[in-house]
N, CA and C of each residue as an Amber inpcrd file, in Angstrom:
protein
   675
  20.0150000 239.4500000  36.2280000  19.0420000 238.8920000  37.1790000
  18.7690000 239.8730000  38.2990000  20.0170000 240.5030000  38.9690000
  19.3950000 241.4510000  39.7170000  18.4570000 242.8970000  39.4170000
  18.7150000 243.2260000  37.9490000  18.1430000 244.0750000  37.7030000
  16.8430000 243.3870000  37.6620000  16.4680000 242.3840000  36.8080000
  15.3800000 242.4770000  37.0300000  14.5050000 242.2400000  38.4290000
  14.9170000 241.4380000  39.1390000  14.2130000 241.5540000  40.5780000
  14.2490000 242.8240000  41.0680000  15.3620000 243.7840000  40.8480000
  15.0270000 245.5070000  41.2860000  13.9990000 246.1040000  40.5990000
  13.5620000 245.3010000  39.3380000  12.1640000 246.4790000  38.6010000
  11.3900000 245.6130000  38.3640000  11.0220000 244.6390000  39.3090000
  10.0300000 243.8570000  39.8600000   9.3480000 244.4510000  41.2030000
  10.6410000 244.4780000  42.0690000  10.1340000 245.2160000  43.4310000
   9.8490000 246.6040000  43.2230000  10.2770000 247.7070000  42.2060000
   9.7670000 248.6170000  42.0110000   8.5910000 249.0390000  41.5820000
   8.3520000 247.6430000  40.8190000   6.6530000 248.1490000  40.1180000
   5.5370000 247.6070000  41.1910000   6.2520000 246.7670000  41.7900000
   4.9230000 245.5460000  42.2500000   3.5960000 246.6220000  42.9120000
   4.2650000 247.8000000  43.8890000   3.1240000 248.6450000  44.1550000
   2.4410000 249.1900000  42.9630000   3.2190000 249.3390000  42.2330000
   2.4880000 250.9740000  41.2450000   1.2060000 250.1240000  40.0030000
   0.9230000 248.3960000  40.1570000   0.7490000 248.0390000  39.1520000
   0.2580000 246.4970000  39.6390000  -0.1110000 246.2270000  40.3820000
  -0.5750000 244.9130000  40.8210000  -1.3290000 244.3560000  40.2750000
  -2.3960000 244.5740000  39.3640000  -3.1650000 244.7170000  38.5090000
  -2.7880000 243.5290000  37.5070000  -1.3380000 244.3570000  37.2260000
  -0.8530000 243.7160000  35.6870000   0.4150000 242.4800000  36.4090000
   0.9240000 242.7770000  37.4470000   1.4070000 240.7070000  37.8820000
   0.6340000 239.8630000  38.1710000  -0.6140000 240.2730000  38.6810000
  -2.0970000 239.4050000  38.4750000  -1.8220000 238.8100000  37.1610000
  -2.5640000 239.3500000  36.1850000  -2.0840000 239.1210000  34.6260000
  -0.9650000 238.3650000  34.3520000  -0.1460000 238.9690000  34.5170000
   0.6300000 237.8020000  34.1760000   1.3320000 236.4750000  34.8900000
   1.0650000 236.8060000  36.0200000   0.9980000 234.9840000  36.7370000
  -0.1330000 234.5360000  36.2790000  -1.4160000 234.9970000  36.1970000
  -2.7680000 234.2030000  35.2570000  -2.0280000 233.5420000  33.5710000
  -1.3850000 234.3220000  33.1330000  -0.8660000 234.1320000  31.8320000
  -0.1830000 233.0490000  31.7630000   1.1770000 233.1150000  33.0080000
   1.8410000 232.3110000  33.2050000   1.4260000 230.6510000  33.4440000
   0.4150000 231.0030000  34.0170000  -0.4080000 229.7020000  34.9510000
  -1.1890000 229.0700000  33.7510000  -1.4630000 229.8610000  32.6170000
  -2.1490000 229.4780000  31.5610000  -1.5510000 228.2950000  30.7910000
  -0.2410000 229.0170000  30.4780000   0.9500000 228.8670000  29.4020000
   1.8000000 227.0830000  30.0920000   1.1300000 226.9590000  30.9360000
   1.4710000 225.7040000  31.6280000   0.4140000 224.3570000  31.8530000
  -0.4990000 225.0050000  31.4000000  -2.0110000 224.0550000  30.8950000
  -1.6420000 223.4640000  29.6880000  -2.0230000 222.2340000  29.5760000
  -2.1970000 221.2750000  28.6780000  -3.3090000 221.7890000  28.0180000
  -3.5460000 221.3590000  26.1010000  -4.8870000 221.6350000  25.5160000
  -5.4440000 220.4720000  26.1750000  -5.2200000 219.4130000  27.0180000
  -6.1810000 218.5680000  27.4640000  -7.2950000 219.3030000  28.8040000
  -6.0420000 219.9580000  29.3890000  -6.8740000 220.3680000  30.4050000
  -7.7270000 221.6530000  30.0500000  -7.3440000 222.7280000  29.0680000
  -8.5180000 223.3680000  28.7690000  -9.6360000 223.2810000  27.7130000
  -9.6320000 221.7730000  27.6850000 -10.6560000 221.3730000  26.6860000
 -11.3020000 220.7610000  27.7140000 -11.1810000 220.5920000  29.2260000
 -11.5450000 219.9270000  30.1210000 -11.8660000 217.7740000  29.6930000
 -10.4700000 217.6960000  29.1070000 -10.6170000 216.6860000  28.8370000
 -10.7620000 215.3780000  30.4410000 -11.8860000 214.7080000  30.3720000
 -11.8760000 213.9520000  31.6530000 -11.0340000 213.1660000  32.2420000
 -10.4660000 213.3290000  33.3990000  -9.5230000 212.1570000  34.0240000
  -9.6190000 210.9980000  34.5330000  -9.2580000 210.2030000  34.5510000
  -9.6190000 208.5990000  34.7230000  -8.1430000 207.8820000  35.5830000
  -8.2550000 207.8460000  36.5750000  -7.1820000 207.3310000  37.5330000
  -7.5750000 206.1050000  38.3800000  -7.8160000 204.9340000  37.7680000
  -8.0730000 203.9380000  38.1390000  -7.0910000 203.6110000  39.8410000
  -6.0970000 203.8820000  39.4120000  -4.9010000 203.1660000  40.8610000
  -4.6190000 204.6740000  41.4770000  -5.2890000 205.8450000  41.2010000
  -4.8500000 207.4740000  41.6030000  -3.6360000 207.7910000  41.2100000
  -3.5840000 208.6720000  41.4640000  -2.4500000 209.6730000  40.6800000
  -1.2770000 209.5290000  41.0930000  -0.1210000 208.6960000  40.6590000
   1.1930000 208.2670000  41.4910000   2.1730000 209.1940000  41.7150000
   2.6200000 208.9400000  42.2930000   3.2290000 210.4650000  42.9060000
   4.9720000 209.5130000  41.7880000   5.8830000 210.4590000  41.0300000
   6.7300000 210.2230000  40.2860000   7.9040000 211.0920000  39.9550000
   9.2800000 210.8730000  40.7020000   9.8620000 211.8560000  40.8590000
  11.0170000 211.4430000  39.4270000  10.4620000 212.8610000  38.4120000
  11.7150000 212.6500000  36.8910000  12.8420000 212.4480000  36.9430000
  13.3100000 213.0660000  37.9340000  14.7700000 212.8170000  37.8730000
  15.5900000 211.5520000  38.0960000  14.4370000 210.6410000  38.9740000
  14.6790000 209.0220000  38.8510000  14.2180000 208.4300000  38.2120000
  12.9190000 208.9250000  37.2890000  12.3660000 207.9460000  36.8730000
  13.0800000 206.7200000  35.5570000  13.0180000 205.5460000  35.5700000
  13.2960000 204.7680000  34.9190000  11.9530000 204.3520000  33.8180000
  11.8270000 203.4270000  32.6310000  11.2660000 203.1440000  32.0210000
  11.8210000 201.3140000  32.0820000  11.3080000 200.6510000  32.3870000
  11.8910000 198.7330000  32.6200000  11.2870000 198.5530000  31.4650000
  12.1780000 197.6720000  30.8950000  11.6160000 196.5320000  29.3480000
  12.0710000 195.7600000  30.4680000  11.6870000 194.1520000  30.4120000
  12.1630000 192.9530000  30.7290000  10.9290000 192.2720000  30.1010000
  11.0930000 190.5040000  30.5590000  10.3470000 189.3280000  30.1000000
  11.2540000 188.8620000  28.9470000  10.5350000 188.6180000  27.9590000
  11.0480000 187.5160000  26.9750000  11.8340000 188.7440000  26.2270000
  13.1790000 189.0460000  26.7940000  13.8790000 189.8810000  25.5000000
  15.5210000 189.1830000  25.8620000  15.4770000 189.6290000  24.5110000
  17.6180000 189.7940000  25.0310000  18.4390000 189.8280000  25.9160000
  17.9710000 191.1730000  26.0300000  18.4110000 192.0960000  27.4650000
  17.9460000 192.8110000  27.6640000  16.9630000 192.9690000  29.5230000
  16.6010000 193.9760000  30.1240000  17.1140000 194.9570000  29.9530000
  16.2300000 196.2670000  29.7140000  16.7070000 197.3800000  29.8320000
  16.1580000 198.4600000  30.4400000  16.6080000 199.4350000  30.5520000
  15.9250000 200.7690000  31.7200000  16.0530000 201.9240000  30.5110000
  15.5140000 202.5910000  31.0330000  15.3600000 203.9710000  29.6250000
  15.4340000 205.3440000  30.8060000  15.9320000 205.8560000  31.0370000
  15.5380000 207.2660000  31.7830000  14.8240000 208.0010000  30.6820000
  13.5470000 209.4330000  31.1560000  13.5070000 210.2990000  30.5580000
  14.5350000 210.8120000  29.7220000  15.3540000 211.3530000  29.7920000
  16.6040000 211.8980000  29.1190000  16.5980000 210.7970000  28.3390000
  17.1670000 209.6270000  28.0020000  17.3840000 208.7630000  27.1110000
  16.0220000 208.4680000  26.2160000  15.0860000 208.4790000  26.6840000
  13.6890000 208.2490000  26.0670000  13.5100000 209.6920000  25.1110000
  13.6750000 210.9340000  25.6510000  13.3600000 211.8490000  24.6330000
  14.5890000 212.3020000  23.6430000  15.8160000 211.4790000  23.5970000
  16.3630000 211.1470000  22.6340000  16.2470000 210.7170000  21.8130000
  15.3960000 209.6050000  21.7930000  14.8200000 208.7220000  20.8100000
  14.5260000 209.1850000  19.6020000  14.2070000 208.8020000  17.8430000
  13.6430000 209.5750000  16.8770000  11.9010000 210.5090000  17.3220000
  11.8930000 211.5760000  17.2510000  11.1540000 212.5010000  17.6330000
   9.6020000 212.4100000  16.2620000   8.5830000 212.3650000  16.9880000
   7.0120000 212.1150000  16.0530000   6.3220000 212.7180000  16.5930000
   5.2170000 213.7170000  15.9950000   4.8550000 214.2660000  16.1470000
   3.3710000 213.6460000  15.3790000   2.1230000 213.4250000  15.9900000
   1.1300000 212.2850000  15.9100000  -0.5110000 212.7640000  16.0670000
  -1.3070000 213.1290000  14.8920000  -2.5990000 213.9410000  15.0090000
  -3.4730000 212.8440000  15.0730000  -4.0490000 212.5800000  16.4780000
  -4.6920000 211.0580000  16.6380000  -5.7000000 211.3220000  18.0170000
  -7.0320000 210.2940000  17.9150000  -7.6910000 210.9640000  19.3130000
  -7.3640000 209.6070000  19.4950000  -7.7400000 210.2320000  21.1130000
  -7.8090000 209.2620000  22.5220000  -8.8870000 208.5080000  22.5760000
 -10.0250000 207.3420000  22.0760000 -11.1640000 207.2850000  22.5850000
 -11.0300000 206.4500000  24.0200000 -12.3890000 206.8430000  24.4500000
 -12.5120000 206.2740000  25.5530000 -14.4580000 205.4550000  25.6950000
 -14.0310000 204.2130000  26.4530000 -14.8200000 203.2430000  26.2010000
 -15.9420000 203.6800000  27.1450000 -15.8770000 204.6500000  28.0510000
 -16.6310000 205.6850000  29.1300000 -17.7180000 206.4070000  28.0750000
 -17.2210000 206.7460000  26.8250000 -18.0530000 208.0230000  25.8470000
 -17.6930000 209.4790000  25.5860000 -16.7320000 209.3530000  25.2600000
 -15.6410000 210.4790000  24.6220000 -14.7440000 210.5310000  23.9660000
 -14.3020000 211.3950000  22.9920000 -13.0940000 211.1440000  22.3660000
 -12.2450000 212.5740000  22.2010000 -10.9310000 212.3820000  22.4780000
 -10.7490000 213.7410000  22.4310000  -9.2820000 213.3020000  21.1100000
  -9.7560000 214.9210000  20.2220000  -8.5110000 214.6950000  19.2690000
  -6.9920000 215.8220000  19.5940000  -6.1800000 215.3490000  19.2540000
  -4.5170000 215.8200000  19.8760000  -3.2560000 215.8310000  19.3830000
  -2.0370000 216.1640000  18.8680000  -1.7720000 216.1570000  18.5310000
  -0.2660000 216.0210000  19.1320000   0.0210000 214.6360000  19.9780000
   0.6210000 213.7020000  20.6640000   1.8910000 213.6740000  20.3190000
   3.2590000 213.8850000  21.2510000   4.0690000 214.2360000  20.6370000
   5.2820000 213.1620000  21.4570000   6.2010000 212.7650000  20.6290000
   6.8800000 211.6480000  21.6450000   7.7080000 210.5930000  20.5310000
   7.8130000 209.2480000  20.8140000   8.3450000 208.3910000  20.0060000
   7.6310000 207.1800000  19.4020000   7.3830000 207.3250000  18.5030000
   6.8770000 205.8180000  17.6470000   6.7410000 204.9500000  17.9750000
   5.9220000 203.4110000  18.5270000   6.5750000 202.6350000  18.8440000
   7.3910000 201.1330000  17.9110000   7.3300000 201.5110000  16.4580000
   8.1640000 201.0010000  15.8700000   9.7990000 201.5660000  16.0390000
   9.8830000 202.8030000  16.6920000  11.0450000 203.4230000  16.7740000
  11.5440000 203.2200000  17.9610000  10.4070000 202.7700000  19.0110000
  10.7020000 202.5040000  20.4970000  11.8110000 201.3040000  20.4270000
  10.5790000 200.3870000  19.6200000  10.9550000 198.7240000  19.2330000
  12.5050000 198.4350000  18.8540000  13.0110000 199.4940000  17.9710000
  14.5480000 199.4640000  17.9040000  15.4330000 199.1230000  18.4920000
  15.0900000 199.6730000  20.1980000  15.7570000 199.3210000  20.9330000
  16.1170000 198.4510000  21.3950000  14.9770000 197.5250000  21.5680000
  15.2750000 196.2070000  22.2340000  15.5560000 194.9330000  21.3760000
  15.2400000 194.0120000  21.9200000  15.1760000 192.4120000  20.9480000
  14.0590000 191.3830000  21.4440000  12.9390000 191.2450000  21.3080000
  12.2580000 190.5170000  22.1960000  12.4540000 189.1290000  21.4740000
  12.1660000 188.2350000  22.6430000  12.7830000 186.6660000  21.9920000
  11.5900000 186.2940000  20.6850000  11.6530000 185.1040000  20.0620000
  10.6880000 185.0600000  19.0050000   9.0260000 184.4340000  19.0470000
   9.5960000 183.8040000  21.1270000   8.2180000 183.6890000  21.3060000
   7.2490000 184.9290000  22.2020000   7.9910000 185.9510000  22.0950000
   7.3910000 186.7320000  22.6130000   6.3760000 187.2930000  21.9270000
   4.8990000 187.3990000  21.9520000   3.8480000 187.9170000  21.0920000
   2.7970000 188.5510000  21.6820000   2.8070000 188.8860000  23.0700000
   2.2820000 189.5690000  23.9390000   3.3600000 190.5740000  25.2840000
   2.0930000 191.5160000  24.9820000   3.0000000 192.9580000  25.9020000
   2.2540000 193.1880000  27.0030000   2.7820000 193.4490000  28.5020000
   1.9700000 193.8770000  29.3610000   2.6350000 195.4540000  29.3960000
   1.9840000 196.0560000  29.6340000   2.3060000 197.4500000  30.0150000
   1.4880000 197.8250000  31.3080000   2.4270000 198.3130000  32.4630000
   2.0050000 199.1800000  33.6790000   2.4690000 200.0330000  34.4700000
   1.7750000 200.7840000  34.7480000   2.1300000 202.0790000  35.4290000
   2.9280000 202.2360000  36.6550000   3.1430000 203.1200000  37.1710000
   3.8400000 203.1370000  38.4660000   2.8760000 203.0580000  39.2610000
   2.0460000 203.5390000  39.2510000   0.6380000 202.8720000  40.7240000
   0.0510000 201.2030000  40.6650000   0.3880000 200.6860000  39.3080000
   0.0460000 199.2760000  39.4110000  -0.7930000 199.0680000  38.2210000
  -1.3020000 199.4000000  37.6220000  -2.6090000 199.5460000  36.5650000
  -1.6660000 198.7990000  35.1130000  -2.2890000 197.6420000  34.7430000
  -1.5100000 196.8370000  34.3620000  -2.5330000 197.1950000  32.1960000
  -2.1680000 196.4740000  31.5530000  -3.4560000 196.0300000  29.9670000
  -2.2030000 195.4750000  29.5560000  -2.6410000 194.3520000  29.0620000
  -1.9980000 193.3330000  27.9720000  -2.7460000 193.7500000  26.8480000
  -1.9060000 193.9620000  25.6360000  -1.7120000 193.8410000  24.1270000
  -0.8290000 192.9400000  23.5770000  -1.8720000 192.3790000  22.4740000
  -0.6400000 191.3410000  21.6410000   0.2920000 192.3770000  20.5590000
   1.3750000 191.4440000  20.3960000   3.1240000 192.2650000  19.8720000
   1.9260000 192.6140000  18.0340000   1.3290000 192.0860000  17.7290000
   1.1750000 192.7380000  16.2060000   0.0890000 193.0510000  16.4870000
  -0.6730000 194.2530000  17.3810000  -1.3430000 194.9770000  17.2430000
  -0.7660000 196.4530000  17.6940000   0.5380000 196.1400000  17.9490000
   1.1570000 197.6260000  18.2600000   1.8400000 197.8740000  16.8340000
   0.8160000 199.2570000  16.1230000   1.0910000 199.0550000  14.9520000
   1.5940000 200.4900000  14.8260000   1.9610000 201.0030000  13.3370000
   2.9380000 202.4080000  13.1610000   2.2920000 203.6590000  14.0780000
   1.2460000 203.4850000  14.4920000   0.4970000 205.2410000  14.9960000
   0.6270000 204.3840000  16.6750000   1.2880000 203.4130000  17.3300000
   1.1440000 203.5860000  18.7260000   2.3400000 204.6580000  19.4540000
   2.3990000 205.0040000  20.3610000   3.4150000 206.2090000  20.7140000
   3.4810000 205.7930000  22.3990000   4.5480000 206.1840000  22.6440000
   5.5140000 206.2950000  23.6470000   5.3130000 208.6310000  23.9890000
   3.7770000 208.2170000  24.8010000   3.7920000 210.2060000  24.8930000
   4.7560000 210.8790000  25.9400000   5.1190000 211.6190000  25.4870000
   5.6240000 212.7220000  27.0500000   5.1230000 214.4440000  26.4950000
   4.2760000 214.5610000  25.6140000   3.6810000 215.8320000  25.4920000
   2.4620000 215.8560000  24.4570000   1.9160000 217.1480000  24.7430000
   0.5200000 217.5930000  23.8060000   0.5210000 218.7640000  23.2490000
   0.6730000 218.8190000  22.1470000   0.5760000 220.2840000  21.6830000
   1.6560000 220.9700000  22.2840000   2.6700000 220.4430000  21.7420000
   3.8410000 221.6030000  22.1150000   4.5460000 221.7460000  23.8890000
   3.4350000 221.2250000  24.6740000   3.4570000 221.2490000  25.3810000
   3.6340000 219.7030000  27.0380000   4.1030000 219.7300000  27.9640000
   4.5020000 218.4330000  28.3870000   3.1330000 218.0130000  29.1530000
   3.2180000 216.9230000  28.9590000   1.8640000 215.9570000  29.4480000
   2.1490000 216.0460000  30.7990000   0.3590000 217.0360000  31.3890000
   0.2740000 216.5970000  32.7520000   0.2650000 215.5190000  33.3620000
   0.6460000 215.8990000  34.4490000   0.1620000 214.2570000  35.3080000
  -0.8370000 213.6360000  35.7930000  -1.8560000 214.6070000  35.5290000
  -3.4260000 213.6380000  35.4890000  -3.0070000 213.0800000  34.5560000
  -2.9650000 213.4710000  33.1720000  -2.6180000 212.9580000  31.5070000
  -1.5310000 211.7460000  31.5050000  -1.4730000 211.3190000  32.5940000
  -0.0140000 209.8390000  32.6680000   0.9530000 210.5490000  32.4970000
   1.5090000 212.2710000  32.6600000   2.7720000 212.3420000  32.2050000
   3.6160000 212.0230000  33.9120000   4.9150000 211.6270000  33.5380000
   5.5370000 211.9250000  32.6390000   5.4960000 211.5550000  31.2010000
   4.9570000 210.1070000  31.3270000   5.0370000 209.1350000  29.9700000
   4.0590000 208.4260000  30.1420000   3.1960000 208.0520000  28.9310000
   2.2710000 207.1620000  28.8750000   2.0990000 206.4970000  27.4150000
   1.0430000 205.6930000  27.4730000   1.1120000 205.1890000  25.9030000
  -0.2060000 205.4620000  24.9830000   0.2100000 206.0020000  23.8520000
  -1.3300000 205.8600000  23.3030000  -1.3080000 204.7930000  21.7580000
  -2.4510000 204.3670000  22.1830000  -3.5340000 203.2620000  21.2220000
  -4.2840000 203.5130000  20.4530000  -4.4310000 204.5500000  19.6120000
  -5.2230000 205.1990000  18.5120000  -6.5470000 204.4470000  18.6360000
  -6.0120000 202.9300000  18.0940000  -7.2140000 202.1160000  17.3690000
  -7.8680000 201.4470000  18.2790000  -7.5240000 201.0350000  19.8260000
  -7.7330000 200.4640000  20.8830000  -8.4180000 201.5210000  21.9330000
  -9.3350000 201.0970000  22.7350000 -10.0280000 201.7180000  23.3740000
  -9.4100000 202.6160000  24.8780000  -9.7220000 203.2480000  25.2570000
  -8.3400000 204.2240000  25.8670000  -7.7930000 203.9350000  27.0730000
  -8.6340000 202.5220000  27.8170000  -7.9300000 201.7660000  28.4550000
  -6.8860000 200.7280000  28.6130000  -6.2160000 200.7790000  27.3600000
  -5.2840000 200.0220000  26.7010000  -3.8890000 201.4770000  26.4250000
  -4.6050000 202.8550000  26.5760000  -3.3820000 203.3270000  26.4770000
  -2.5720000 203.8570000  28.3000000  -1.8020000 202.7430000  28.4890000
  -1.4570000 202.7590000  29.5110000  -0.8060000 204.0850000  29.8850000
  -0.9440000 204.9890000  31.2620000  -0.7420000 206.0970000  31.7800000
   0.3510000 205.8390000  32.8350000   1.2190000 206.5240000  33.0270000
   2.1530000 206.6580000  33.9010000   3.4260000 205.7220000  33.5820000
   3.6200000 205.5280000  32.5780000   4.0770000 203.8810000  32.2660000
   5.4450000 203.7410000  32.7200000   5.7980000 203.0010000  33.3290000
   6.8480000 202.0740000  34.1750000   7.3360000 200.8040000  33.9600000
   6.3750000 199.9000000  33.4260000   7.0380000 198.3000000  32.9430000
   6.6320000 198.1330000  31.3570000   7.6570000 197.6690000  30.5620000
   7.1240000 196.5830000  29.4370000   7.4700000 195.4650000  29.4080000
   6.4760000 194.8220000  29.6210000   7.1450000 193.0670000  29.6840000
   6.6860000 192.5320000  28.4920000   7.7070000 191.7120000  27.8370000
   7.0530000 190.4930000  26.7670000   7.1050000 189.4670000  27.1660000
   6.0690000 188.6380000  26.7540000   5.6350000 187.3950000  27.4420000
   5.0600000 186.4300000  26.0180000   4.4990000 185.1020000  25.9860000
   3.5740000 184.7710000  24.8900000   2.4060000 184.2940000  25.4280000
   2.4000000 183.9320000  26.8930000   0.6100000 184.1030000  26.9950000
  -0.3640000 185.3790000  26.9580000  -1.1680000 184.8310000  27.1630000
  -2.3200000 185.8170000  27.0150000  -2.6510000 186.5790000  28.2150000
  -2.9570000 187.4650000  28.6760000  -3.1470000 188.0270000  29.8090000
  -4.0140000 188.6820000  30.3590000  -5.0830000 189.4100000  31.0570000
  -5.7890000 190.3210000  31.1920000  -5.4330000 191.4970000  31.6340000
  -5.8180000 192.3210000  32.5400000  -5.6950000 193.2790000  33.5010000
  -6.2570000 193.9360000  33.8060000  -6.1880000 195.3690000  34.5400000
  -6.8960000 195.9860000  35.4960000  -8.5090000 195.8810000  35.1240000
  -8.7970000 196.9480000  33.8090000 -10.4330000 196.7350000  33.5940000
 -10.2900000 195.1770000  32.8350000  -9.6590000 194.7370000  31.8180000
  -9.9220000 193.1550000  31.4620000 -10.3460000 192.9620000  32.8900000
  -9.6890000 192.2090000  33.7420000 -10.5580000 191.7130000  34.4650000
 -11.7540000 192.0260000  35.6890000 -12.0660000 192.7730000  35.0630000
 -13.0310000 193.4330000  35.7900000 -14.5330000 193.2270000  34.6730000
 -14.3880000 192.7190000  33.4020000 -14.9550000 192.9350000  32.2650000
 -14.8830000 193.1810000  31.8140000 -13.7420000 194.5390000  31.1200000
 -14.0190000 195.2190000  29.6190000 -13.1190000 194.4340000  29.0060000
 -13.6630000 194.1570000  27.5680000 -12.9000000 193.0640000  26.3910000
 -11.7830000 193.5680000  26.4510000 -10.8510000 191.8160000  26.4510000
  -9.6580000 191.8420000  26.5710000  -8.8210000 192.6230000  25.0610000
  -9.5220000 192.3630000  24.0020000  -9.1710000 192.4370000  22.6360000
  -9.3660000 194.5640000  23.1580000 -10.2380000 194.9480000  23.7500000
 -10.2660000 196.5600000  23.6100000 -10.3290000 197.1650000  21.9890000
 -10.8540000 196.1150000  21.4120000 -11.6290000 196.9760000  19.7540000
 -12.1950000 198.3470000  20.1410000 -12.2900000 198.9530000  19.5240000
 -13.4550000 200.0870000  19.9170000 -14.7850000 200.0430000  19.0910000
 -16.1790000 199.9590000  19.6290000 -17.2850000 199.8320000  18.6580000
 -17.8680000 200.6010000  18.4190000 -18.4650000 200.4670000  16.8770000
 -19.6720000 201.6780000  16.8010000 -20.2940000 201.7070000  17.9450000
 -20.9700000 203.3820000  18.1120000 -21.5800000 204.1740000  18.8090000
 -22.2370000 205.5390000  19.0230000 -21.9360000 206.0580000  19.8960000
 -22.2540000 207.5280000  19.8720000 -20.9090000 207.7970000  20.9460000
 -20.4610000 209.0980000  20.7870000 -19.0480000 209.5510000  21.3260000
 -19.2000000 210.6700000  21.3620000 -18.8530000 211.3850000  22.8890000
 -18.7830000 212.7770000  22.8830000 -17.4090000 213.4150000  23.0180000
 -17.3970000 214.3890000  21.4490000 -16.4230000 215.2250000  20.9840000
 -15.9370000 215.9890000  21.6910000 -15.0770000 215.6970000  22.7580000
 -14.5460000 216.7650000  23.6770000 -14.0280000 218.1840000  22.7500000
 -13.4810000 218.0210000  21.5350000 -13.2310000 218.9470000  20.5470000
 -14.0770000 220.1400000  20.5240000 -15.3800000 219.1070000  20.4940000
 -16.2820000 220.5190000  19.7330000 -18.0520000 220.0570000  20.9730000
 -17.4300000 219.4190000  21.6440000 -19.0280000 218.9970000  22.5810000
 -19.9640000 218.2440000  22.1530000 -19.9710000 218.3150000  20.9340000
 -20.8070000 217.4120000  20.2970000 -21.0330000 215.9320000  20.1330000
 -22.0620000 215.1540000  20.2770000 -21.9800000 213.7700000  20.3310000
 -22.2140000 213.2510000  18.7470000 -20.9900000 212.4410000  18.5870000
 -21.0670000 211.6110000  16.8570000 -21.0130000 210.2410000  17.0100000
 -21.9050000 210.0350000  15.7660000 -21.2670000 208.5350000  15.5740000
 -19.7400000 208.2130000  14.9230000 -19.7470000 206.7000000  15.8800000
 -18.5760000 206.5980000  15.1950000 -18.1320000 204.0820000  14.8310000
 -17.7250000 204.3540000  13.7270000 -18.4430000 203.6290000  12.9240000
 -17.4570000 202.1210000  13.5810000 -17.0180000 202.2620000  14.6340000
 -15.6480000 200.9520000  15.1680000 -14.7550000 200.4970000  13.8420000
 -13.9630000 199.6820000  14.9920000 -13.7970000 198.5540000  13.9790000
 -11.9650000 199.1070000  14.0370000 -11.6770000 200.2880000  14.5780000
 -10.3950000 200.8600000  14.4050000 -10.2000000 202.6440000  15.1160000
  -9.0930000 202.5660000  14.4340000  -9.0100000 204.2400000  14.5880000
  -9.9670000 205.4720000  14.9090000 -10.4410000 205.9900000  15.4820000
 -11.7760000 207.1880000  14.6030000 -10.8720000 207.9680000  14.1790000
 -11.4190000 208.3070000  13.1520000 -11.2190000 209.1480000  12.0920000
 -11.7520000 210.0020000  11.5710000 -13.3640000 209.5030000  11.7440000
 -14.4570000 209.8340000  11.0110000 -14.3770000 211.4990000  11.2630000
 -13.6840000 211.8930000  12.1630000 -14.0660000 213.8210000  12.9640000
 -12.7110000 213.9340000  13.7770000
């Protein structure tokens, strides 16, 4: 270590040029493909400020037993690796290759009681979406990275959830609570108006991928591109 800080301070005159370069490199190598695809951010409750080293993950409501998950214990979990886009009910879709835990593998963990058939999920700033328990199906994920790389925190990292087949306000960002419950529930955009169910419908969608606007045929997943 000291050598190298001695032929750091030796070059820094003769070559400034090239630590430009490579703090640019560096600064690169720490970008998400979300952010240099300029994928758009959407921070309904703003950007919560979330310190990892405390952060917890809460299950409670209708289970067994409450439980807490730290990071560390969460990226223990069985490891998936998930080629799936994000749509969004705004007019975009971006495709990714989402890296994190299953949430049939999440599900392991806990026990939810048998009337439990609805999930609220919310963030640490407050930003709440209810899903019912059998629409969280094999492709939902528990994210903490993209491409190799760890999910910014515009991107909900540390952890967030994604919804393949559900519209991208259902994949809750920053995530902090899972509660099971068996009523029905709304939240942040639900009640504001956007369908509680969050289907995604045919349309037109712009391909953050490739810029281009496609149709895309609802009803589920896109796939179509």
């Amino acid at each position: 270590m000291i050598l190298s800080l001695t032929c750091h301070y030796f070059h820094a005159g003769m070559d400034a040029g090239m630590e430009k370069r490579e703090q640019k490199r560096k600064e690169k190598a720490e970008v998400s493909v979300l952010s240099r695809l300029k994928t758009p951010v959407f921070k309904a409750e703003g950007i919560p400020e979330i310190d990892e080293e405390t952060y917890c993950l809460n299950v409670w409501g209708l289970v067994e037993r409450e439980m807490k998950f730290t990071l560390a214990e969460i990226r223990q979990m069985p490891f998936a690796s998930l080629d799936a886009r994000l749509t969004s009910v705004s007019g975009w879709s971006v495709r990714a290759r989402w890296e994190g835990v299953l949430w049939p593998d999440f599900r392991q963990q806990i026990s939810p009681m048998p009337s439990a058939n609805q999930v609220t999920f919310t963030s640490a700033g407050g930003y709440d979406t209810n899903i019912p328990l059998p629409e969280l199906n094999s492709r939902v994920m528990l994210v903490w990275a993209v491409d190799g790389e760890p999910l910014e925190r515009q991107y909900g990292g540390p952890l967030r959830l994604l919804v393949p087949h559900l519209w991208g306000y259902k994949s809750c960002k920053w995530l902090q609570n899972i509660e099971f419950h068996a009523e029905k529930r709304g939240g942040y955009w639900e009640d504001r108006g956007y369908s509680r169910s969050g289907f995604i419908e045919a349309g037109l969608t712009l391909d953050i991928n490739t810029r281009a606007e496609r149709p895309i045929k609802g009803g589920g997943e896109v796939t179509e591109f």
